[in-house]
N, C-alpha and C positions, 0 to 999 in steps of 0.2 A: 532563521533557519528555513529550509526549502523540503518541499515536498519533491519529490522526482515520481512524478505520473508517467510510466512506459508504458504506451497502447498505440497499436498503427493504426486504430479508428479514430482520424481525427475529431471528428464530430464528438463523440466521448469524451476523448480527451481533453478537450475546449472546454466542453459542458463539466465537468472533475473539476477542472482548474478554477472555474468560474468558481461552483460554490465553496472550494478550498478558501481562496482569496476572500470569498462574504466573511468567513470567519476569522479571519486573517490570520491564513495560512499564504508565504509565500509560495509558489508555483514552479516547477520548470520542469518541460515536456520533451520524453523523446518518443520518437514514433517509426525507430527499429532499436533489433536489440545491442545492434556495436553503440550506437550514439547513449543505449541507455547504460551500458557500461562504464562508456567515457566518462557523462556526465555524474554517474555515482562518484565514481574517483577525484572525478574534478571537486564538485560541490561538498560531496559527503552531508547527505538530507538529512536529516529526522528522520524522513520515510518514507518509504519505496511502495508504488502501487502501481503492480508490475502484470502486464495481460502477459498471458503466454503462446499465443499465439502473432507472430509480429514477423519481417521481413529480419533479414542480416543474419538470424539465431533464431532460437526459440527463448520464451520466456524462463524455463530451465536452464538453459545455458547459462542467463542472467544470473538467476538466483546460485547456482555452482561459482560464480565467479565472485558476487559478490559475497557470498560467503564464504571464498576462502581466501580474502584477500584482508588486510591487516585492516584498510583503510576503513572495510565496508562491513565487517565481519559481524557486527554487534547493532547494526542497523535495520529498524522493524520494516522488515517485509511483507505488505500484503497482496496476495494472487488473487487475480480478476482473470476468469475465465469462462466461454462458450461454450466449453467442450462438454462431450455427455460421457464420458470413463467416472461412472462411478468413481472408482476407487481413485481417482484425480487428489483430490483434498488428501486425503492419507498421505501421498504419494508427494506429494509438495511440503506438508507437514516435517513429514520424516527428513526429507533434504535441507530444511532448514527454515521455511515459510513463518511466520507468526501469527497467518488468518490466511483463509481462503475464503472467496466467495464466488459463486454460477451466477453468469451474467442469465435474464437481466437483473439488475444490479438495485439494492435498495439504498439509497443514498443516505439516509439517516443511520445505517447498523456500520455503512463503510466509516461516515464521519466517527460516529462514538468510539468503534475500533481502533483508527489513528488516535484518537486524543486518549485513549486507556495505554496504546501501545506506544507514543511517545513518553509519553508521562511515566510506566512503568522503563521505560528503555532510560533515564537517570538523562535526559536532556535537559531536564529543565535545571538540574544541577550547575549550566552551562550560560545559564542566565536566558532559557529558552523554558517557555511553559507554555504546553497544549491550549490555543485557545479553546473555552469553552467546557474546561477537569474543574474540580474543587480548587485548584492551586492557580487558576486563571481567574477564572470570572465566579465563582461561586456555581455552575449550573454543570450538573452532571446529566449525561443521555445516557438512554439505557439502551444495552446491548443486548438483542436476541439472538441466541445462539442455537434457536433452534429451526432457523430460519424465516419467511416472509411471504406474505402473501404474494403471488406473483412470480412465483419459482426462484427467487432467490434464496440462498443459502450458505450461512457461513457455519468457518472452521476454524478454532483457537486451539494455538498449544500450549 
């Protein structure tokens, strides 16, 4: 199973893939929002880790589409963004997100989130289990949900 990383910062996005794949998580990057579309539909991930700010769309657009499409509907979404709108995280929440986080970004609370949000999302059902859940490898990370040193900050619904 594949991750689908949508962020038009390459550099991120490389850097994302990289440590996805340490834990062996497959990878596949788009870096606008029509190609990040496409490739949901095509691949259909485990999970979507989706900036919102990006060329073709907005990362909104994305999450509207992928959530009302049959293929994508039920697939964990997480939003990675720059923006300073307060009320951002609510606002992505409520349209369907799974987690939010303010770049910049802390790369242990994203991991532990994908591997809660796969694992909770019945993939592994599928003969697919989160590297790195009790149902993987035995080693559970802990998830701060009250945010990170370094202004990042997540959001679970």
């Amino acid at each position: 199973m594949d991750i689908l990383i949508a962020d038009d910062d390459q550099v991120l996005a490389n850097l994302l893939s990289a440590r996805l794949r340490k834990l062996g998580y497959k990878t596949v990057v788009a870096f606008d929002a029509m190609q990040a579309v496409m490739l949901a539909m095509k691949v259909i991930p485990a999970a979507v880790l989706l900036d919102l700010g990006m060329p073709g769309g907005t990362g909104i657009e994305v999450l509207r589409r992928l959530r009302s499409s049959n293929r994508t509907s039920t697939v964990p979404i997480v939003v990675l963004t720059g923006t300073i709108e307060s009320d951002m995280g609510d606002r992505v929440l409520e349209m369907g997100a799974d987690a939010f986080f303010k770049k910049p970004l802390d790369f242990e609370e994203i991991e532990a989130t994908l591997r809660r949000l796969i694992d909770d999302s019945g993939v592994k059902h599928m003969g697919f289990t989160a590297p790195g859940t009790a149902h993987g490898d035995g080693q559970l990370s802990r998830v701060n949900a009250t945010g990170a040193p370094g202004g990042s900050s997540q959001k679970t619904r």
